[in-house]
C-alpha positions as CSV (number, residue, x, y, z in Angstrom):
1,X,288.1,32.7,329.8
2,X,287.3,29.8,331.9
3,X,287.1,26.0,330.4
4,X,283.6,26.0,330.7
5,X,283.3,28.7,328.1
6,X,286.3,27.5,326.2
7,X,284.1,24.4,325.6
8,X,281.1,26.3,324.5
9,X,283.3,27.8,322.2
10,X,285.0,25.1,320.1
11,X,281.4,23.3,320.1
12,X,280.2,26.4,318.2
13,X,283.6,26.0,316.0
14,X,283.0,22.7,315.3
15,X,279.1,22.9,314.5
16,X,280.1,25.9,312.1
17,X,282.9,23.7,310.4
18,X,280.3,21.0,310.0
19,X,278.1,23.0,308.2
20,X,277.2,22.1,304.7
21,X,275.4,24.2,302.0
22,X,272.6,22.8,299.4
23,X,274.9,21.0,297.1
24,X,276.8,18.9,300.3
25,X,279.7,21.3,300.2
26,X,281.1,22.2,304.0
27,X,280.0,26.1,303.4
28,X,284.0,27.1,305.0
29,X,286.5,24.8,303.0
30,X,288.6,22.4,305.0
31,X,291.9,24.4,304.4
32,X,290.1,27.6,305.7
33,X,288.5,25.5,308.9
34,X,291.2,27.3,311.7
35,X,292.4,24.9,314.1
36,X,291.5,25.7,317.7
37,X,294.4,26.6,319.9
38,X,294.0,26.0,323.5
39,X,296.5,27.4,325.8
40,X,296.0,27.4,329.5
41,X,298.1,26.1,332.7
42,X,298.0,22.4,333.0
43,X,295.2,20.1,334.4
44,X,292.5,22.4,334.2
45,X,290.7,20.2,332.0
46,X,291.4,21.1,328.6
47,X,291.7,17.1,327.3
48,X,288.3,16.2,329.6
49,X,286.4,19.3,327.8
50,X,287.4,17.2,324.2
51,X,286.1,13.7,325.4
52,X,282.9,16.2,326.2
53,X,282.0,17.0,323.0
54,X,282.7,14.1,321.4
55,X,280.2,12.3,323.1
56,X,277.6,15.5,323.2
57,X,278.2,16.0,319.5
58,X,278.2,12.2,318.8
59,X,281.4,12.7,316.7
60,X,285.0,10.4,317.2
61,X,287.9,11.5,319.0
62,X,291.4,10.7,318.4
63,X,293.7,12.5,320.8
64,X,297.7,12.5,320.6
65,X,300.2,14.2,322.2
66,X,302.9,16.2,320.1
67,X,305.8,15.1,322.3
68,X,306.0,11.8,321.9
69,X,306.2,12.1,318.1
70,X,309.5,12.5,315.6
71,X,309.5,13.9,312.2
72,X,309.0,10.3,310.4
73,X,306.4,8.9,312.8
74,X,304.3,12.3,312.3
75,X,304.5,12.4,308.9
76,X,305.4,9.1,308.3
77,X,308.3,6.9,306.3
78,X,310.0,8.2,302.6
79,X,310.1,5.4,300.0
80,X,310.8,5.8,296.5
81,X,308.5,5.3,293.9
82,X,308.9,5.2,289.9
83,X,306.5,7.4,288.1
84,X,306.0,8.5,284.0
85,X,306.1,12.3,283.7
86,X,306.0,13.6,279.8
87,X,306.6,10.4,278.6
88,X,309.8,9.9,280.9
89,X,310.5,8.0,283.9
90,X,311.8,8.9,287.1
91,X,312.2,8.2,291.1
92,X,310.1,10.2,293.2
93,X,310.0,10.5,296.8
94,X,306.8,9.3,298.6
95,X,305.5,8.9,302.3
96,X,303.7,5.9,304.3
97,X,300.5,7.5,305.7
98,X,301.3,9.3,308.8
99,X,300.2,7.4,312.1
100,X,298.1,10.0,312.9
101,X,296.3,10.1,309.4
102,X,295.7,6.6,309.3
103,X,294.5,6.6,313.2
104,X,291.4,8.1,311.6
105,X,290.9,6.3,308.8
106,X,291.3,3.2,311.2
107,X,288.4,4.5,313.7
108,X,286.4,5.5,310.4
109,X,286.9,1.9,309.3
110,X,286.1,0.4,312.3
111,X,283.4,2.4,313.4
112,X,281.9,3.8,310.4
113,X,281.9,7.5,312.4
114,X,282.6,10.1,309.5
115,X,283.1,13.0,311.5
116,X,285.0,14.0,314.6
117,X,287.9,15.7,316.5
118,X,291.7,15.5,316.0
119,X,293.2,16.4,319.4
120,X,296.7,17.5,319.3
121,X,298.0,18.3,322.7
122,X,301.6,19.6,323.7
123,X,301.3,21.2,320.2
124,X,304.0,24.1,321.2
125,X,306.2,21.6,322.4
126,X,307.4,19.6,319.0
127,X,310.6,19.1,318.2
128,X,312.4,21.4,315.7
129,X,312.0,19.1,312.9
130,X,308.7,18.8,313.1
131,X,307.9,22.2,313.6
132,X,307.5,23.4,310.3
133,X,306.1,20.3,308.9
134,X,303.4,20.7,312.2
135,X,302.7,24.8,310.8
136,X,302.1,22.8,307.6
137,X,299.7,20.7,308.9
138,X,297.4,23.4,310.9
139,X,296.8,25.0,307.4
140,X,296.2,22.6,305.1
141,X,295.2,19.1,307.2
142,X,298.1,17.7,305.5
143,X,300.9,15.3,306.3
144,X,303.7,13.8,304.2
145,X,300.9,14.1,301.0
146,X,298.0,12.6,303.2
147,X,295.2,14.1,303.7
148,X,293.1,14.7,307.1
149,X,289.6,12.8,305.7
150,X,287.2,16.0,305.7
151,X,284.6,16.1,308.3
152,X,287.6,16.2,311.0
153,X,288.3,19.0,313.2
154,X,291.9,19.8,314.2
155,X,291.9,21.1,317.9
156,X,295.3,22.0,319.4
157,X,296.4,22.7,323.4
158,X,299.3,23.7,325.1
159,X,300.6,25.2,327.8
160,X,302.2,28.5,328.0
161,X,305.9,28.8,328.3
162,X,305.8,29.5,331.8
163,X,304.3,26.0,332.7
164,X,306.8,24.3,330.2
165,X,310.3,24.7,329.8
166,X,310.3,23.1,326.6
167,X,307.5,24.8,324.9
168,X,307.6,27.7,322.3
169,X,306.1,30.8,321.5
170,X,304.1,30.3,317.8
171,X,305.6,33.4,315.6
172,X,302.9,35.4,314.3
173,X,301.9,33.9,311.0
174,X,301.5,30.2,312.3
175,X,299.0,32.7,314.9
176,X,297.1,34.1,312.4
177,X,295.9,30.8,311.0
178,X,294.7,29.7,314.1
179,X,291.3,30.5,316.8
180,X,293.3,30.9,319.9
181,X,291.3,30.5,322.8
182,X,293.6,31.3,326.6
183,X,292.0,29.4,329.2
184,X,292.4,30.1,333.4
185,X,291.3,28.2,335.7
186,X,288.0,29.1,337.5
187,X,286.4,27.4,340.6
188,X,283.2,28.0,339.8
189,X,282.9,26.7,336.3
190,X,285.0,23.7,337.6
191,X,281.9,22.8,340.1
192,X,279.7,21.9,337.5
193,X,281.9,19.5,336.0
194,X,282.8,18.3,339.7
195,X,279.0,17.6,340.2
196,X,278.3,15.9,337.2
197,X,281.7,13.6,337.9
198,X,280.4,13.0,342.0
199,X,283.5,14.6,343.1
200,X,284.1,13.4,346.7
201,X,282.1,15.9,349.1
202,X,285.0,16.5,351.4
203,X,286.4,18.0,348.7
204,X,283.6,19.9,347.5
205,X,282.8,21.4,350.6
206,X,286.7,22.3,351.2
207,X,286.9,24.0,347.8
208,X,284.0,25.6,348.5
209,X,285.6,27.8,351.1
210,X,289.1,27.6,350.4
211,X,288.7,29.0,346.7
212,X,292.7,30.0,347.4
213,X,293.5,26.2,347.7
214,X,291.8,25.0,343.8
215,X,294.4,26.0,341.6
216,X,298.6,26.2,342.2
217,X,301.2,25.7,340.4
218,X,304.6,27.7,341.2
219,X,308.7,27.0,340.8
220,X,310.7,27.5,344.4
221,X,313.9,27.2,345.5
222,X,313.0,23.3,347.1
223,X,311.1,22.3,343.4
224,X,308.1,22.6,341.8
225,X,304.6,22.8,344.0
226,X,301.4,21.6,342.0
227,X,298.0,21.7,342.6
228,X,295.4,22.0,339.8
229,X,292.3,20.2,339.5
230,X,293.1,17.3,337.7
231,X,294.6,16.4,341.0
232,X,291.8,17.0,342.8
233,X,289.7,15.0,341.0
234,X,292.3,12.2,340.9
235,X,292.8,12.1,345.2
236,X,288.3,12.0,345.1
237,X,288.2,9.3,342.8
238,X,290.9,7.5,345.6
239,X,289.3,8.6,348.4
240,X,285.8,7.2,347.4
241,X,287.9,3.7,346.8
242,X,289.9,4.1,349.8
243,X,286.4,4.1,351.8
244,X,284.5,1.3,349.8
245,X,287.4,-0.7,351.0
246,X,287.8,0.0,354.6
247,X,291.3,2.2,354.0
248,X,292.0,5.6,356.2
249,X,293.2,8.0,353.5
250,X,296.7,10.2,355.5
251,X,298.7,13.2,354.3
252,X,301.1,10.9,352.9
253,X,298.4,9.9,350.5
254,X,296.7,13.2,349.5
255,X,300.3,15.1,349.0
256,X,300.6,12.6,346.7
257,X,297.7,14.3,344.6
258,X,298.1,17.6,346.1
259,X,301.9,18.0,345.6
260,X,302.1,21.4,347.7
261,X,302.9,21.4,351.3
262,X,300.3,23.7,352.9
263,X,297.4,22.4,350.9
264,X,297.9,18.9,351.5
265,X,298.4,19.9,355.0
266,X,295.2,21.8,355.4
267,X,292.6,19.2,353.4
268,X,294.4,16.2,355.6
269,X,293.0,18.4,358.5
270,X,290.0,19.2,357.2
271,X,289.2,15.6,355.6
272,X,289.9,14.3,359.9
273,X,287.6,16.8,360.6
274,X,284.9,15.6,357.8
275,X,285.3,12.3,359.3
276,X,285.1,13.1,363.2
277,X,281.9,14.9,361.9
278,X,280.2,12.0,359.8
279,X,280.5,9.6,362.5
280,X,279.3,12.6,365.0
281,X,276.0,13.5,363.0
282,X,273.9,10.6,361.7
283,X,273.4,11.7,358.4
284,X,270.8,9.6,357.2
285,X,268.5,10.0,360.4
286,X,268.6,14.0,360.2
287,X,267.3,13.1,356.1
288,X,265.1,10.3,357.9
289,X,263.6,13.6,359.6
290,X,264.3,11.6,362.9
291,X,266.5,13.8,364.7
292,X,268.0,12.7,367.7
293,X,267.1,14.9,371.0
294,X,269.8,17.5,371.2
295,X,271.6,17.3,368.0
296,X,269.5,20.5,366.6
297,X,270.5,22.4,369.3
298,X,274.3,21.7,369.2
299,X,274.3,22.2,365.5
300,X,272.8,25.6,365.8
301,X,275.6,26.6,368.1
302,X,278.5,24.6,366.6
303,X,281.7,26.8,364.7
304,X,281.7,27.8,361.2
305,X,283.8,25.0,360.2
306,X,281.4,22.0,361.8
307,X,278.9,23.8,360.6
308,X,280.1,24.3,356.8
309,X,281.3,20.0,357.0
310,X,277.6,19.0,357.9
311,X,276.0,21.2,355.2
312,X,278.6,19.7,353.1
313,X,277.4,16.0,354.4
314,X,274.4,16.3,354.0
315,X,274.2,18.2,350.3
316,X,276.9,15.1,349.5
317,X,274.6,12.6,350.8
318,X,271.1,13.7,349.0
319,X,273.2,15.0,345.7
320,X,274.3,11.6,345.7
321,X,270.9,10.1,345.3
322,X,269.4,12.4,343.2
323,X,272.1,11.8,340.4
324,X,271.0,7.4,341.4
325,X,267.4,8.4,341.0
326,X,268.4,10.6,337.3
327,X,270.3,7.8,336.4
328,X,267.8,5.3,336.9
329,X,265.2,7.8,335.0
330,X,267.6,8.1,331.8
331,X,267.6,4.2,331.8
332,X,264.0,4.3,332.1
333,X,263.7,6.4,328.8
334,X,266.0,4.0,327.3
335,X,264.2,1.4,327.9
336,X,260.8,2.4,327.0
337,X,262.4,3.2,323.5
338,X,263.3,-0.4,322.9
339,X,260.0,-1.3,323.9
340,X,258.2,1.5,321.6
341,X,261.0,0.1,319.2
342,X,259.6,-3.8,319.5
343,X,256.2,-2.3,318.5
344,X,256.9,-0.7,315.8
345,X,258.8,-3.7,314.4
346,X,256.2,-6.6,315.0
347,X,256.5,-9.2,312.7
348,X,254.6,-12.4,312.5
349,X,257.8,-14.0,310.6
350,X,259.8,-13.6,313.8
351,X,259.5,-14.8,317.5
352,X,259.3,-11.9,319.8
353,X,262.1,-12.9,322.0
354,X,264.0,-12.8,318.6
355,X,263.4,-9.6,317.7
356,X,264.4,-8.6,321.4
357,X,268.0,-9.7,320.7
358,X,267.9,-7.9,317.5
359,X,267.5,-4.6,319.8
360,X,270.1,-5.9,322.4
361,X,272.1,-6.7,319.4
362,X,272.1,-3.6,317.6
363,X,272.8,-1.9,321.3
364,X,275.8,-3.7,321.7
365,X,277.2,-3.0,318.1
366,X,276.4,0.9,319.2
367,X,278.3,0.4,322.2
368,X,281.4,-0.8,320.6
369,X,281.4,1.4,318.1
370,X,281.2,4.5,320.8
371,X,283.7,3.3,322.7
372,X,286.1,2.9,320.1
373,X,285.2,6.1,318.4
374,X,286.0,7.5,322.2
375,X,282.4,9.0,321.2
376,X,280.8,7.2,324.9
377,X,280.8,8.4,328.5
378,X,281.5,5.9,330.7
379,X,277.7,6.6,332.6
380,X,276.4,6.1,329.0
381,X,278.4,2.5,328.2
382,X,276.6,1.7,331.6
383,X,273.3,2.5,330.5
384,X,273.9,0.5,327.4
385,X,274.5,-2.3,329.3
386,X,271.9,-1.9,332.1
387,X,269.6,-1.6,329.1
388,X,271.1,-4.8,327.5
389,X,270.4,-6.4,331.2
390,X,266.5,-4.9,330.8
391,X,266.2,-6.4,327.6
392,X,267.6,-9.9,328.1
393,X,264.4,-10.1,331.2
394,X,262.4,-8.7,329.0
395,X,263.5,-12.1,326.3
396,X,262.6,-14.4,329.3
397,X,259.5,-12.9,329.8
398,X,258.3,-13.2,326.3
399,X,259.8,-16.4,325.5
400,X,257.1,-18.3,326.1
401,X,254.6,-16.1,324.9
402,X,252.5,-16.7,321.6
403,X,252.2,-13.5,319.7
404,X,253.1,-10.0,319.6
405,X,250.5,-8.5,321.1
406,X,250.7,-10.7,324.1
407,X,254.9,-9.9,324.0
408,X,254.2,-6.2,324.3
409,X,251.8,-6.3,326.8
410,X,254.1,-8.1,328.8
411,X,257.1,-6.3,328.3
412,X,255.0,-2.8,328.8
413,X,254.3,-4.2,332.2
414,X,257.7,-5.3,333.0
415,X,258.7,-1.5,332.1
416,X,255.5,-0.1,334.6
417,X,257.0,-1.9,337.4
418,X,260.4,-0.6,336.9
419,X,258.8,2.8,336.3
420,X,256.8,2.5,339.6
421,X,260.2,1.4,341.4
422,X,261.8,4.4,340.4
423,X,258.9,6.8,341.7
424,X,258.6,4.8,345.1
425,X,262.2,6.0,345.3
426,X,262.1,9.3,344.1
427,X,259.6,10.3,346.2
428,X,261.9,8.8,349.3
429,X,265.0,11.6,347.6
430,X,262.3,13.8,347.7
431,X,261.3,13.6,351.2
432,X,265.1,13.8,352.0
433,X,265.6,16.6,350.4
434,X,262.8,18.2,352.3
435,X,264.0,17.0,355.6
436,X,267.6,18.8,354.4
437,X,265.5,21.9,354.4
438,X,263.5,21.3,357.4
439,X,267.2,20.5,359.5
440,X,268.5,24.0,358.3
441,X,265.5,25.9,358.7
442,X,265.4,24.3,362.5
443,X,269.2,24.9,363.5
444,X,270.0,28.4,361.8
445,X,266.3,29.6,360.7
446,X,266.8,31.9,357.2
447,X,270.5,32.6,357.9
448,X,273.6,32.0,355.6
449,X,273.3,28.7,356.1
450,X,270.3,27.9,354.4
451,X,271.2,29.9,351.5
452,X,274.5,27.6,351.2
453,X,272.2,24.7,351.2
454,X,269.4,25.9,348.5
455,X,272.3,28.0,346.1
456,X,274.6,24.4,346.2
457,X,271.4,22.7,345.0
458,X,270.4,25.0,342.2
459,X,273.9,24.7,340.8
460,X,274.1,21.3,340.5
461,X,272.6,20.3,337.3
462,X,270.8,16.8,338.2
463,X,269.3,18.2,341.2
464,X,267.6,20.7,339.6
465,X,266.3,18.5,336.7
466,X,265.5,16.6,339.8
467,X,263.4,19.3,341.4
468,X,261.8,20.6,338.5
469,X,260.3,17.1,337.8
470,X,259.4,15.6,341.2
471,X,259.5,19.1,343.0
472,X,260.5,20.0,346.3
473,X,258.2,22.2,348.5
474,X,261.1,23.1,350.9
475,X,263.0,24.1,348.4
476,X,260.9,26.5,346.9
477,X,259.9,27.6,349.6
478,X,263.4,28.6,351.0
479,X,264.4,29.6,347.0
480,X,262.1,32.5,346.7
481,X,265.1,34.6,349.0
482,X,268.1,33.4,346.5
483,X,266.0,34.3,343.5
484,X,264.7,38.0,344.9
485,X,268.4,38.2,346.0
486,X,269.8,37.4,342.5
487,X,267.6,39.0,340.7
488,X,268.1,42.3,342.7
489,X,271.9,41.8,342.0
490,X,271.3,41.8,338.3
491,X,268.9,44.5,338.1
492,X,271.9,46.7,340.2
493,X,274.5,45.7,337.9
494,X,272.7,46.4,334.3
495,X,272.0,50.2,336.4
496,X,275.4,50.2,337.2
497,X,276.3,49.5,333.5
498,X,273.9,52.0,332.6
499,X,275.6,54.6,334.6
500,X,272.4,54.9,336.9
């Protein structure tokens, strides 16, 4: 299955294992809680899927690789210690807590999160020592006589043997106590991720039509050649810095990231020609609607692959500000919580601005607490803060003011001027996004292209929260094809299934 399915499927694990009946009891019993087993080629995503849930399922993450440990620091360091038996005295053998036992209790302690993930990865990869001491652990969430603190899910990944010279086949009883789950990459649920992460556009738009290019990873005769997405999303991340600061990003840069000949050499191409054609095409006057004489007219007879790059600039460019305008509207909703919060809490006993650093206080403890517990995206910690940032203006504002009443009104203004700042420049995304439309429809009429252009937009997640709340009368307009069109492709398929 692909990752994004694996993901859907250990966040059902997880919400089954956290299940408790009437009496408090977790309806299965730790020891029968299966560990997940994730086995898939490397960098497909399998540790990104963990940090994921973790923040979805607002439960901690501690995540450790399986190499790096030995047989004491796994299970931790044998003391003897004198204990009465029957009336009789006598040494026994003990253990220190295991550093990954106590890791938890440590980000329990500190965070006061009760439930999360354990993520073992490498976990066919141990050394022999620890091996049986490991098959131990999967069954009963036990090392050295410590006890993983229930409420904790034990998730395991490796990578299959082919991948890894040093990792092993599990026999078949250490299988039978685990939910193995075989992951392979797939483009296609990678582009949602990619979209939500504002993967570079150049390398959208190349993926997009050199499917053969997302995913290698082979032993030859001159060494090993490597491409999987983890590299491509490390070389977009560089590429974005590389052009905030002015650098040209070369070959000898992206085979850095893309550490196979031919691919580096074709996206070093490509990424030239992405360039040549952003300076070409003045992107933000074709989404202005102001077209400059002439430019229509070349763009409906340019090549496929000009073509394909200014789809993919233009898609990059509006994409870009819907996910700033959805960003800006999940900050809003934040924000009018604090103030719904301030309400709800008036007290004569306290001055307003007071009980406004109250509410930045208790954000800030949250925060912390997330990002220890590894429990936070990162656009989440910046929310926290930009809500922080709200809320101290907000303290200003009220500072001076004599009562409560008087503080909210002022702080529910503060908020409606924020709000109406936010529609002023949606509706500008939303004329942009029409003027996309009304550039396609103009150069290539109902063709291909246009159907690139509305079926990239309805699989990006924020854009079609976007739509569905400020709308977008060129897109619906140019939708109604893609949705006859897909739903006549499901109707021939469940026939086809029928045997009709």
């Amino acid at each position: 299955m692909n990752i994004s399915k694996a993901k859907e499927q250990i966040r059902n694990a997880i919400t089954a294992y956290l299940t408790k009946d009437d009496l408090g009891n977790y309806v299965i019993p730790v020891e029968k809680q299966r560990p997940v087993l994730l086995i898939g080629p490397p960098g497909i995503g399998k540790t990104a899927i963990m940090e994921q849930l973790a923040s979805e399922l607002g439960v901690g993450l501690i995540s450790y690789s399986m190499t790096h440990h030995t047989r004491q620091s796994a299970i931790g360091l044998p003391f003897i210690s004198r204990k009465s038996y029957g009336g009789e005295e006598c040494d026994v053998t003990e253990y220190t807590m295991s550093e990954i036992i106590a890791s938890v209790y440590d980000l329990m302690e500190t965070t006061g999160v009760r439930q999360g993930i354990l993520f073992l990865d490498e976990i066919n990869c141990v050394s022999e020592t620890l091996s049986p001491l490991m098959m131990q652990f999967l069954q009963y969430k036990v090392f050295g006589g410590h006890r993983l603190p229930e409420g904790w899910i034990v998730v395991t990944a490796g990578n299959p043997s082919e991948y890894n010279d040093s990792a092993r086949e599990f026999d078949i009883v250490t299988l039978d106590r685990l939910k193995k789950i075989e992951v392979e990459p797939d483009f296609d649920a990678w582009k949602e991720y990619a979209s939500a992460v504002h993967m570079h556009p150049a390398v959208m738009s190349f993926l997009q039509n050199k499917r053969n290019h997302f995913y290698h990873v082979e032993t030859t005769a001159s060494g090993k050649s490597i491409v999987t997405p983890r590299g491509w999303e490390d070389l977009s991340k560089m590429l974005l810095l590389y052009e905030a600061n002015g650098i040209t990003a070369d070959e000898d840069l992206i085979v850095q990231y893309l550490q196979n000949a031919k691919t580096a050499k074709e996206f070093s191409v490509y990424l030239d020609l992405f360039n040549k054609y952003k300076e070409e095409y003045p992107v933000d006057s074709i989404l202005e609607g102001d077209i400059p004489e002439g430019l229509a007219e070349r763009a409906s007879e340019a090549g496929f692959d000009e073509v394909y790059t200014l789809i993919g600039l233009l898609l990059g460019n509006v994409k870009e500000e819907v996910r700033e305008r959805m960003e800006e509207r999940r900050l809003l909703e934040s924000v009018k919580l604090c103030v719904r919060e301030f309400k709800a809490a008036a007290s004569e006993d306290t001055a307003p601005a007071d009980n406004i650093k109250r509410l930045i206080a208790r954000i800030e403890s949250g925060r912390e607490a997330g990002l220890k517990a590894h429990s936070l995206t990162r656009e989440e910690s910046d929310r926290m803060l930009r809500t922080v940032s709200c809320l101290y203006d907000m303290a200003d504002l009220v500072s001076e003011v004599p009562d409560y009443e008087a503080s909210f009104e002022a702080m529910r203004e503060a908020y409606g001027k924020l709000a109406a700042a936010h529609n002023e420049k949606a509706e500008h995304t939303r004329s942009r996004m029409d003027n996309l439309f009304r550039f396609a429809e103009k150069c290539w009429g109902e063709e291909k292209e246009m159907l690139m252009a509305a079926t990239e937009l309805t699989a990006d997640p924020d854009s079609v929260s976007f739509i569905s709340i400020y709308g977008c009368d060129e897109y619906f307009r140019h939708n109604k094809g893609l949705l006859l069109d897909e739903r006549d492709i499901a109707i021939k398929k469940q026939m086809e299934e029928l045997g009709l």
